[in-house]
Backbone and ligand atoms as CSV (ligand in chain L), in Angstrom:
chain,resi,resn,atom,element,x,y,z
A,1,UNK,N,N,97.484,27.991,185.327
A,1,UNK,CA,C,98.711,27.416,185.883
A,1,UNK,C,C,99.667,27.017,184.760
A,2,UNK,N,N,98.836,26.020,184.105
A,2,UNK,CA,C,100.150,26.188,182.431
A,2,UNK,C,C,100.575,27.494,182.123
A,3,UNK,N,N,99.728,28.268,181.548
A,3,UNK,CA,C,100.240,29.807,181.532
A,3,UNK,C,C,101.337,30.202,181.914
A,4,UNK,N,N,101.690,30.013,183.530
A,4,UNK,CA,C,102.642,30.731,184.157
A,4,UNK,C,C,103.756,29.357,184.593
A,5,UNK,N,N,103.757,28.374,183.761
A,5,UNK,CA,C,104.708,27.280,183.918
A,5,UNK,C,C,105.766,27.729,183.055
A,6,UNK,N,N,107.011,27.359,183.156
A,6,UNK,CA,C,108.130,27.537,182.655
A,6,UNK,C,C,108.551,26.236,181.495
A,7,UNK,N,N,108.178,25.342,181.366
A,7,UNK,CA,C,107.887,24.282,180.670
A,7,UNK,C,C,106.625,23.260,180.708
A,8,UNK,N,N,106.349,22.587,179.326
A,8,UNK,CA,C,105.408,21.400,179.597
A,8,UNK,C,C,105.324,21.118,180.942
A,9,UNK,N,N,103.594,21.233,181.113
A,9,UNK,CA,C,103.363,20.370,182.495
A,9,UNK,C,C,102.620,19.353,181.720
A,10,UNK,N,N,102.273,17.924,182.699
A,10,UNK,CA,C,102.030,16.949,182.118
A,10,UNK,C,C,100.522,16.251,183.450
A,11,UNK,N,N,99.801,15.319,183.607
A,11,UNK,CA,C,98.673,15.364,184.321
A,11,UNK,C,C,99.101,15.107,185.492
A,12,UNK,N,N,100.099,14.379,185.926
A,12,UNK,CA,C,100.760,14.077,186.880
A,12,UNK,C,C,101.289,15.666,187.622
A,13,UNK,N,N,102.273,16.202,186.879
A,13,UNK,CA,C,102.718,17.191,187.411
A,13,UNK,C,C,101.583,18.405,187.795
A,14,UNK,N,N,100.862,18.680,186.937
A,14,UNK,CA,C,100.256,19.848,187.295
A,14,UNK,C,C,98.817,19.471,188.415
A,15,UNK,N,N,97.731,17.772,188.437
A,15,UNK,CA,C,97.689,17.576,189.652
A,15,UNK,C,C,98.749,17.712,191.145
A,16,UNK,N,N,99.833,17.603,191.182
A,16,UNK,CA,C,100.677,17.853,192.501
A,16,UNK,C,C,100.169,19.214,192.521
A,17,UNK,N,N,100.880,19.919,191.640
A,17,UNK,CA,C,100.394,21.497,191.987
A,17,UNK,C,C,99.304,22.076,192.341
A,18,UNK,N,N,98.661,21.533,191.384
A,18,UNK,CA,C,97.148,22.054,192.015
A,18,UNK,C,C,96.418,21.414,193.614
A,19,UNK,N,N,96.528,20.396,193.901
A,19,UNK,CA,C,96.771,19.963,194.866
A,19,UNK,C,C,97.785,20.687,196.063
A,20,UNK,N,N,98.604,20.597,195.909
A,20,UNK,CA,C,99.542,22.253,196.710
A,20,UNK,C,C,99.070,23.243,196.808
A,21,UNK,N,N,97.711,23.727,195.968
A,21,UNK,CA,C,97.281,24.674,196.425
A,21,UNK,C,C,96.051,24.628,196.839
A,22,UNK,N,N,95.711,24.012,197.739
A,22,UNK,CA,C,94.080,22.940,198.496
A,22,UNK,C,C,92.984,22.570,197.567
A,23,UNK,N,N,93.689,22.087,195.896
A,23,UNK,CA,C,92.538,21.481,195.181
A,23,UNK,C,C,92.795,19.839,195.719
A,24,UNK,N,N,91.653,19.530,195.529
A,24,UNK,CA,C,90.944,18.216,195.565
A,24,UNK,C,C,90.741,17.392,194.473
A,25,UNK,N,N,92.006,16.993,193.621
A,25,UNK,CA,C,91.909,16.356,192.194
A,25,UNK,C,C,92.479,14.908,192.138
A,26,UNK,N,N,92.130,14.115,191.274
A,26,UNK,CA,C,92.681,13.207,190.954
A,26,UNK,C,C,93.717,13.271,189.824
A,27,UNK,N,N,94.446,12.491,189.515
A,27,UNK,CA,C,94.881,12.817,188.184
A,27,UNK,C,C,94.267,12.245,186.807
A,28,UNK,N,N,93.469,10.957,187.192
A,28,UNK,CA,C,92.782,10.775,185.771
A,28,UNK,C,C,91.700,11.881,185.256
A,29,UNK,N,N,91.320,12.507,186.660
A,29,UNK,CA,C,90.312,13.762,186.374
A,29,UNK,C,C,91.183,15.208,185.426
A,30,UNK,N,N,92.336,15.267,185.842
A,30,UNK,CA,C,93.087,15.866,185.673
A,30,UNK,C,C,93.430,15.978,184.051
A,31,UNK,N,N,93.482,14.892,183.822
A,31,UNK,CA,C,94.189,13.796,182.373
A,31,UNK,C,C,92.633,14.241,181.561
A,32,UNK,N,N,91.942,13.935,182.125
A,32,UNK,CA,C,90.721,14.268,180.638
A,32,UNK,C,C,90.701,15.618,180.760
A,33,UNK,N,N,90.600,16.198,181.605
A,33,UNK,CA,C,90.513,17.636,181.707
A,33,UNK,C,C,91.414,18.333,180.450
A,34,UNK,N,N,92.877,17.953,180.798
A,34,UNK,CA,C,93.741,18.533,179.647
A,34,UNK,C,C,93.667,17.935,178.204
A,35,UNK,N,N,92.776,16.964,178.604
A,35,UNK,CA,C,93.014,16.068,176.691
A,35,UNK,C,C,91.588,16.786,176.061
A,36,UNK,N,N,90.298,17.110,176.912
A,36,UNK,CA,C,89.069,18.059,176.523
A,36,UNK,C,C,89.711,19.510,176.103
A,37,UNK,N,N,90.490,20.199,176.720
A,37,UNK,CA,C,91.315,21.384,176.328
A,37,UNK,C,C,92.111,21.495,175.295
A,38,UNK,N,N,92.963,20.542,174.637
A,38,UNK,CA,C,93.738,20.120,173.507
A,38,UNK,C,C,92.927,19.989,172.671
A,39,UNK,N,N,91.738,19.232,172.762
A,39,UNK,CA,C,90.911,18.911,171.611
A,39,UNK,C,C,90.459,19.863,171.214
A,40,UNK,N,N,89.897,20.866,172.255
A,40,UNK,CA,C,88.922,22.221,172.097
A,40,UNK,C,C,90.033,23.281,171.284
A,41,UNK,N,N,91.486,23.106,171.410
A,41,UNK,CA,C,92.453,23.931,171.141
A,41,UNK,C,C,93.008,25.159,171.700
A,42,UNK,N,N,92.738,24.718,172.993
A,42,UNK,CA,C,92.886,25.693,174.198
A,42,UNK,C,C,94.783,25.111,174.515
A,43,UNK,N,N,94.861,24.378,174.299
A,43,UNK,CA,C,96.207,23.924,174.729
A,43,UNK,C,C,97.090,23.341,173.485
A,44,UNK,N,N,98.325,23.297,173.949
A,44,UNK,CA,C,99.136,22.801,172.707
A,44,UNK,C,C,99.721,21.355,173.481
A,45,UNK,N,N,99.492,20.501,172.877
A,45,UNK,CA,C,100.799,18.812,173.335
A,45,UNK,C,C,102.012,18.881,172.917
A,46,UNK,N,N,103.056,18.844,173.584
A,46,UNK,CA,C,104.288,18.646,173.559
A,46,UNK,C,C,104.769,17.164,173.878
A,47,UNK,N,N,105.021,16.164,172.976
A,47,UNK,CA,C,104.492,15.060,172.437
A,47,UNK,C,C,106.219,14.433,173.671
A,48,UNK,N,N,107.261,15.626,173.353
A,48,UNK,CA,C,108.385,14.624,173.875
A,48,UNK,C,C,108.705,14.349,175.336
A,49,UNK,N,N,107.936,15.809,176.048
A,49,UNK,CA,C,107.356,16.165,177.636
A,49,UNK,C,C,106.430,15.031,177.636
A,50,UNK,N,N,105.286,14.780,177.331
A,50,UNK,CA,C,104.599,14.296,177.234
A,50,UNK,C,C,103.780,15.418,178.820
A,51,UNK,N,N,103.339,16.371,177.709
A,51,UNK,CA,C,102.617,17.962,178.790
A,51,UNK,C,C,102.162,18.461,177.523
A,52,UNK,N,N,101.754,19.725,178.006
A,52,UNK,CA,C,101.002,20.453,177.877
A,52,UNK,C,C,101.680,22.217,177.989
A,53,UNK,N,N,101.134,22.906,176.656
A,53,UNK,CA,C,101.770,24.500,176.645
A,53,UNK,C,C,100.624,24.991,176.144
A,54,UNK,N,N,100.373,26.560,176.679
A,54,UNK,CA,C,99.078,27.597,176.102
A,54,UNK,C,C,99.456,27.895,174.610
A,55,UNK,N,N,98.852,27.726,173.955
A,55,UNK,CA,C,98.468,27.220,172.228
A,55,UNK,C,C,99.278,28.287,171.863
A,56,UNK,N,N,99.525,29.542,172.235
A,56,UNK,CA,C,100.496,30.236,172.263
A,56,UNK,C,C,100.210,30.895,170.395
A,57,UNK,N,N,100.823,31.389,170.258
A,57,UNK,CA,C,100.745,31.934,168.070
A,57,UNK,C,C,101.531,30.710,167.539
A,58,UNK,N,N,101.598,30.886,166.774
A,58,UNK,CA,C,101.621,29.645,165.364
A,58,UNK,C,C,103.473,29.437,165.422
A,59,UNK,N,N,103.936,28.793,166.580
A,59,UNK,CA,C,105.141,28.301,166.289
A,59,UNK,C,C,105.201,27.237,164.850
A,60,UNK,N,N,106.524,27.327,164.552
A,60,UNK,CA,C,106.736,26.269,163.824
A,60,UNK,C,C,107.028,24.941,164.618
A,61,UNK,N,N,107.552,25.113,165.503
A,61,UNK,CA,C,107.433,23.980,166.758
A,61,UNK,C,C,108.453,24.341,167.528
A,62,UNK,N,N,108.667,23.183,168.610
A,62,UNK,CA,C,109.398,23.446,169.980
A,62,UNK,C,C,110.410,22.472,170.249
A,63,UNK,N,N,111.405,23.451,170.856
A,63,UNK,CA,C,112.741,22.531,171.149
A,63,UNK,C,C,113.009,22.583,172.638
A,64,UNK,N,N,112.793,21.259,173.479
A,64,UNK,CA,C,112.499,21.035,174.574
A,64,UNK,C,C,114.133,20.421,174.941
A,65,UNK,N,N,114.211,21.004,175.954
A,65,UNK,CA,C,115.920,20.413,176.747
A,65,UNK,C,C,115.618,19.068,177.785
A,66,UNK,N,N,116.388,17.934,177.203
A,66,UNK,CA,C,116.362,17.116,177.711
A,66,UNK,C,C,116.489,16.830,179.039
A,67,UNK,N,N,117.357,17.957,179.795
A,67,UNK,CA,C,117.946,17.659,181.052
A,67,UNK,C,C,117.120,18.320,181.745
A,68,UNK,N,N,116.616,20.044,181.629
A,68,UNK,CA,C,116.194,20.864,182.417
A,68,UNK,C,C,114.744,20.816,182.170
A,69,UNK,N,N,113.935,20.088,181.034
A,69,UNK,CA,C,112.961,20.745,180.874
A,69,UNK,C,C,112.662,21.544,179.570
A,70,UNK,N,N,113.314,22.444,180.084
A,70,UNK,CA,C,113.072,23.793,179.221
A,70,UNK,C,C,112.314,24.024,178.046
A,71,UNK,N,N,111.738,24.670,177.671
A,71,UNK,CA,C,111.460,24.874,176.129
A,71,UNK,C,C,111.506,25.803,175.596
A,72,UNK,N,N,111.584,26.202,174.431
A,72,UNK,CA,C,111.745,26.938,173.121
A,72,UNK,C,C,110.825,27.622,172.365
A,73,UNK,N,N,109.840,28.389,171.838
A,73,UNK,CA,C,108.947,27.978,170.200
A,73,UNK,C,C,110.208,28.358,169.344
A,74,UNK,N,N,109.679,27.611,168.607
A,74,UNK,CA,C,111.067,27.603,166.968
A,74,UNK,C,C,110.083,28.649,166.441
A,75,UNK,N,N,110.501,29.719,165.985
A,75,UNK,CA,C,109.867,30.756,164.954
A,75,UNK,C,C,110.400,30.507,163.586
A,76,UNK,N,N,109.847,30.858,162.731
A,76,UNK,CA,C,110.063,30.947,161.313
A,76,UNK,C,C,109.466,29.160,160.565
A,77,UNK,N,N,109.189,29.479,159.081
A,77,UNK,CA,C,108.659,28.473,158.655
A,77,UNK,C,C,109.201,27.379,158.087
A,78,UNK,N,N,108.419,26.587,158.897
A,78,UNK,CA,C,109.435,25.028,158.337
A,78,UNK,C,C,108.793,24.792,156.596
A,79,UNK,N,N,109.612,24.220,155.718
A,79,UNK,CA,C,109.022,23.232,154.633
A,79,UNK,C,C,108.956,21.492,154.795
A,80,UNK,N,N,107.429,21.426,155.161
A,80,UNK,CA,C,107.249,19.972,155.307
A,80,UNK,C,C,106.863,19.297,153.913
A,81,UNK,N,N,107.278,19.979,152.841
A,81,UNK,CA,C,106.400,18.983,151.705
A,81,UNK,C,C,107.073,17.986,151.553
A,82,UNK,N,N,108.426,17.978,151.935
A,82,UNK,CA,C,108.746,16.427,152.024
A,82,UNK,C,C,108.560,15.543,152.730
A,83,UNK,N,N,108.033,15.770,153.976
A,83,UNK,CA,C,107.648,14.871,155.339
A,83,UNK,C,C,106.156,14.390,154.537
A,84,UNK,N,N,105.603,15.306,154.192
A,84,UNK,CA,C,104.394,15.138,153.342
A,84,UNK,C,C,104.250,14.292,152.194
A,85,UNK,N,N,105.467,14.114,151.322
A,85,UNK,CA,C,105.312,13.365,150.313
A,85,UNK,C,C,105.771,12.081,151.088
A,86,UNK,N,N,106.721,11.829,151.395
A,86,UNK,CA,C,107.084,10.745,152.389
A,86,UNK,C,C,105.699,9.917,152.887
A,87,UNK,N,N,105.028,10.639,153.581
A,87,UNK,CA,C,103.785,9.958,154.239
A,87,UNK,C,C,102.785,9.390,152.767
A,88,UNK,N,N,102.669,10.351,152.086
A,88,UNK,CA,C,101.615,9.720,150.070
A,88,UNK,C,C,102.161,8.931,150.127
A,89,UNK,N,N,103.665,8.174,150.028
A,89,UNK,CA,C,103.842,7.579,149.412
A,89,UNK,C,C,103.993,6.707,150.338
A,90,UNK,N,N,103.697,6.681,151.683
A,90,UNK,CA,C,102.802,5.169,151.982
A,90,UNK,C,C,101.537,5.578,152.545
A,91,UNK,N,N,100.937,5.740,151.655
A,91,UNK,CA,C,99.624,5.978,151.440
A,91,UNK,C,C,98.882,7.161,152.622
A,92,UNK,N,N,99.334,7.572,153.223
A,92,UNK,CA,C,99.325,9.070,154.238
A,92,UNK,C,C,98.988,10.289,153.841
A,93,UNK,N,N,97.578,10.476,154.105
A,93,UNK,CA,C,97.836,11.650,154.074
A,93,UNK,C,C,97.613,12.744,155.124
A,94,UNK,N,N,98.928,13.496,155.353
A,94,UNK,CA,C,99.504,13.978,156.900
A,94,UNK,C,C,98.303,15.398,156.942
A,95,UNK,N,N,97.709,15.130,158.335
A,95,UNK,CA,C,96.605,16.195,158.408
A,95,UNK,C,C,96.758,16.923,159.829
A,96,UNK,N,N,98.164,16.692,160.474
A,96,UNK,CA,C,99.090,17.355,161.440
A,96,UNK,C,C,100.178,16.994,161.507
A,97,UNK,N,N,100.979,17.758,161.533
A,97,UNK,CA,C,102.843,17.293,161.839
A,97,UNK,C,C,103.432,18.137,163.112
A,98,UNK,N,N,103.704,17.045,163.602
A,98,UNK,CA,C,104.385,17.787,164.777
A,98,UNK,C,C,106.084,17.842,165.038
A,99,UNK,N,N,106.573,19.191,165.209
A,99,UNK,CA,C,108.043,19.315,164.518
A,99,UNK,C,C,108.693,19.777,166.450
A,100,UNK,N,N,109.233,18.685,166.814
A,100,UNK,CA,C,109.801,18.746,168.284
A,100,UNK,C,C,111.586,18.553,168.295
A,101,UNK,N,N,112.087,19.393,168.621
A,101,UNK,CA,C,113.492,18.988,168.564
A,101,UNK,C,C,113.465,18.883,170.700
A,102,UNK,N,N,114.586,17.457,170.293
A,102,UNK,CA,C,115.302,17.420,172.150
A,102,UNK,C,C,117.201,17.469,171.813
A,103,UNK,N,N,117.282,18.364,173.079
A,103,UNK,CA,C,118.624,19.078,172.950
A,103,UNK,C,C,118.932,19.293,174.006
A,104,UNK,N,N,119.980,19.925,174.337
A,104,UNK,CA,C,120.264,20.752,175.663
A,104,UNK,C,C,119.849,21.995,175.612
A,105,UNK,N,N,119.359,22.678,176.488
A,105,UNK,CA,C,119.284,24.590,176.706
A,105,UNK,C,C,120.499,24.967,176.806
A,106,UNK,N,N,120.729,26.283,176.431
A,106,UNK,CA,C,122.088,26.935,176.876
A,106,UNK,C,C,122.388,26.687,177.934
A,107,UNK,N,N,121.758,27.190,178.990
A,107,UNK,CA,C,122.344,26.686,180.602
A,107,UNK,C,C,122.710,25.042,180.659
A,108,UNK,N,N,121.963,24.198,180.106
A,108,UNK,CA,C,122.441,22.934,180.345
A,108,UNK,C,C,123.904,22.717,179.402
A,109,UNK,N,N,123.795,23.538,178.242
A,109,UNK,CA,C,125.191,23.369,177.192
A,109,UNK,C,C,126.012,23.694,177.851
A,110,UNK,N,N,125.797,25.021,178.770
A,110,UNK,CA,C,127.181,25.265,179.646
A,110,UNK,C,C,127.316,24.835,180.790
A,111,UNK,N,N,126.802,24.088,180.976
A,111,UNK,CA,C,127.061,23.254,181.735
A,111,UNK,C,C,127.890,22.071,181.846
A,112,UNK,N,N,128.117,21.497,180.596
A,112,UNK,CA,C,129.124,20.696,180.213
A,112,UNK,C,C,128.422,19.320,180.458
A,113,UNK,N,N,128.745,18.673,179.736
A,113,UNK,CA,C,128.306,16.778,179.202
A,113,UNK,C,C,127.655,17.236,177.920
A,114,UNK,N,N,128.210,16.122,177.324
A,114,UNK,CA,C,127.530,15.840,175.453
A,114,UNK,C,C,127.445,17.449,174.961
L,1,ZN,ZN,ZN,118.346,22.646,180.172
């Protein structure tokens, strides 16, 4: 069902759905379910959705539209050695970075506001 979602689903949302289709779930059942899958690395967290995307190839990260949803993968490679030195030097050392931009989608840009 993530698979064929059009943006982050989150435990809330994707219990309704599944539920819509005569499952029998809770959502805290739901909620470990997807946090056992993330861990295993079956899934990717989209930290600003606060959901869930199929781990998909090695984005550099994702730019999620504030209004619609939507999301993005950002292709091409970021340079974090400065986010990296930043963190040494208060005493950090960064052993994941997560690179999320929030924006509008085109359809929401033409849409007009901000
Ligand atoms: Zn949008």
């Amino acid at each position: 069902m993530i698979d064929r979602a059009d943006r982050p689903l989150g435990a809330v949302r994707l219990a309704a759905m599944l539920n819509g289709e005569g499952e029998r779930l809770k959502q805290p059942a739901v909620f470990r379910a997807l946090q056992e899958l993330f861990v295993a690395g079956k899934l990717k967290r989209v930290e600003l959705a606060s959901g869930y995307l199929p781990p998909g190839d090695e984005a550099a990260g994702v730019a999620l539209c504030r209004r619609c949803g939507a999301y993005a993968a950002l292709e091409g490679a970021i340079d974090a050695s400065e986010l990296r030195a930043i963190a040494r030097r208060r005493d950090f050392s960064a052993t994941r970075l997560v690179i999320e931009v929030e924006g509008l989608c085109e359809t929401c840009s033409a849409a007009g506001e901000e």
